[in-house]
N, C-alpha and C positions, 0 to 999 in steps of 0.2 A: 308267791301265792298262786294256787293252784284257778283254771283257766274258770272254772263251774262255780269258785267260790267268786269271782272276778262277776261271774253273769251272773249272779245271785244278791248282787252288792248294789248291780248295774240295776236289775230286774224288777228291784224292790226301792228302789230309790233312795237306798241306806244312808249314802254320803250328804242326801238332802234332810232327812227324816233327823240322822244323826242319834238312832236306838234302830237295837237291834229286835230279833222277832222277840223278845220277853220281855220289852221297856226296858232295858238297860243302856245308858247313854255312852256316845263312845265319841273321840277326839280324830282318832286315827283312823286311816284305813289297816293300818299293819296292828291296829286293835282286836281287830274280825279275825273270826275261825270258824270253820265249818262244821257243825255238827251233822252225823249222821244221823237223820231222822226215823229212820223203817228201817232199814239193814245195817246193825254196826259193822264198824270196821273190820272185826275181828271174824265177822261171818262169812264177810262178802267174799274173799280167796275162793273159800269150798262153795258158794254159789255161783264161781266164773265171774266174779264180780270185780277184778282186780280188789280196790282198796277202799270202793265205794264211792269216792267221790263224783257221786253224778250229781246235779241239779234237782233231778227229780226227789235225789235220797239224801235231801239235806237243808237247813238252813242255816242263817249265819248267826251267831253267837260273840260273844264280848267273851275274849278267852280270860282274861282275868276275875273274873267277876261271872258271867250268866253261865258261861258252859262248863267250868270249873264246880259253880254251885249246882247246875242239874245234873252234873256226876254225881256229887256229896248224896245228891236229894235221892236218885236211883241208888247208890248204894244203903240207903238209911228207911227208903221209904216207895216201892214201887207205885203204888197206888197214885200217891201224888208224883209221881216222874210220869208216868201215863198219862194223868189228869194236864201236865204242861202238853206232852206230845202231842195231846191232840187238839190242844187249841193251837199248837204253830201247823198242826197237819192242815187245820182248818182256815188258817191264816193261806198256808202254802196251794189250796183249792179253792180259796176268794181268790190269790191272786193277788194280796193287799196286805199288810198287817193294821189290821184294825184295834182302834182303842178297846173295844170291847172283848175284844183277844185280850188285849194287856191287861185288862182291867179281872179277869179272870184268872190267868198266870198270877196276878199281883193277891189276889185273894189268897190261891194254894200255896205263895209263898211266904206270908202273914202267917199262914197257921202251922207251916215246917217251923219256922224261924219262931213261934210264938211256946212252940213244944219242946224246940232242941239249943234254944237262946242259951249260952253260958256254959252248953256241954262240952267236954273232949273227946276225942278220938280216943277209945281205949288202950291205954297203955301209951297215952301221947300226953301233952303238956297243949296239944295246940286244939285249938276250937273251933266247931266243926263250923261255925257260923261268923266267917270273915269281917269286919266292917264293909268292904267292897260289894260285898253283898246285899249287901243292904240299902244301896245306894243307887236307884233305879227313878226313870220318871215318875213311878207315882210311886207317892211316898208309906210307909207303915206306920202304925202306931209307935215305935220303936224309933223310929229317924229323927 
C-alpha cells in the first residue's frame, strides 16, 4: 500500500470510522484503494505527474464495492460521477467526511442504481449493478 494512501487512512480516521469517503463499510485495511480524485491516473505521466498518487489528488475508496461502482457510474453516467466527486472534493476541503457528504453520495446513488437496477453490460451476461453495491451505511430503498 502506497505511503499517501497510508496518510489518507491515517488523516481521515478511516480504521475508526470504519467507511470510506462514500459510506461504504470496510473490514480491512487491505480493503482501501485510492481513487484519483482531479487528475486520473492516466493523465498524470503527460502532466509530470508520475502516477498521481498524491494526497491531495485522491481519496480512499472500498475497492470492491465504492471505487469499482463510481467507475461503472463514470462510464454510464458523468453527470452523476461529478455530482459524487464533488461531495468527496468537498469532504476532502472540510477536512472530515461528513454525514451530510454521505447522505448526498447516497441519494446520486439511489437514483443510478433506481435507473440501471437489473441491467447488463451490453454484450455481457453480467450486471452492471453488483449486490456489493449496494450495501453501504445507509441504506436504499432496494436493501
Amino acid at each position: 500500500m502506497r505511503q499517501s494512501t497510508k496518510n489518507l487512512i491515517r488523516k481521515y480516521s478511516l480504521m475508526k470510522l470504519k467507511y470510506d469517503f462514500m459510506g461504504y463499510e470496510f473490514r480491512r485495511m487491505s480493503d482501501l484503494s485510492f481513487h484519483h480524485l482531479i487528475i486520473p491516473r492516466s493523465v498524470s505521466p503527460f502532466l509530470d505527474l508520475d502516477r498521481g498518487y498524491y494526497e491531495w489528488n485522491g481519496v480512499i475508496l472500498v475497492q470492491k464495492s465504492s471505487h469499482e461502482f463510481l467507475h461503472i457510474i463514470e462510464r454510464f453516467d458523468l453527470d452523476r460521477f461529478y455530482a459524487i466527486t464533488s461531495e468527496m472534493l468537498d469532504e476532502k476541503l472540510k477536512g472530515n467526511i461528513s454525514m451530510d457528504n454521505i447522505k448526498k453520495i447516497n441519494d446520486v446513488l439511489n437514483s443510478f442504481e433506481k435507473e440501471y437496477i437489473g441491467q447488463t453490460f451490453k454484450g455481457s451476461h453480467s450486471e452492471i449493478i453488483k449486490p456489493a453495491y449496494t450495501k453501504r451505511l445507509l441504506k436504499n430503498d432496494t436493501n
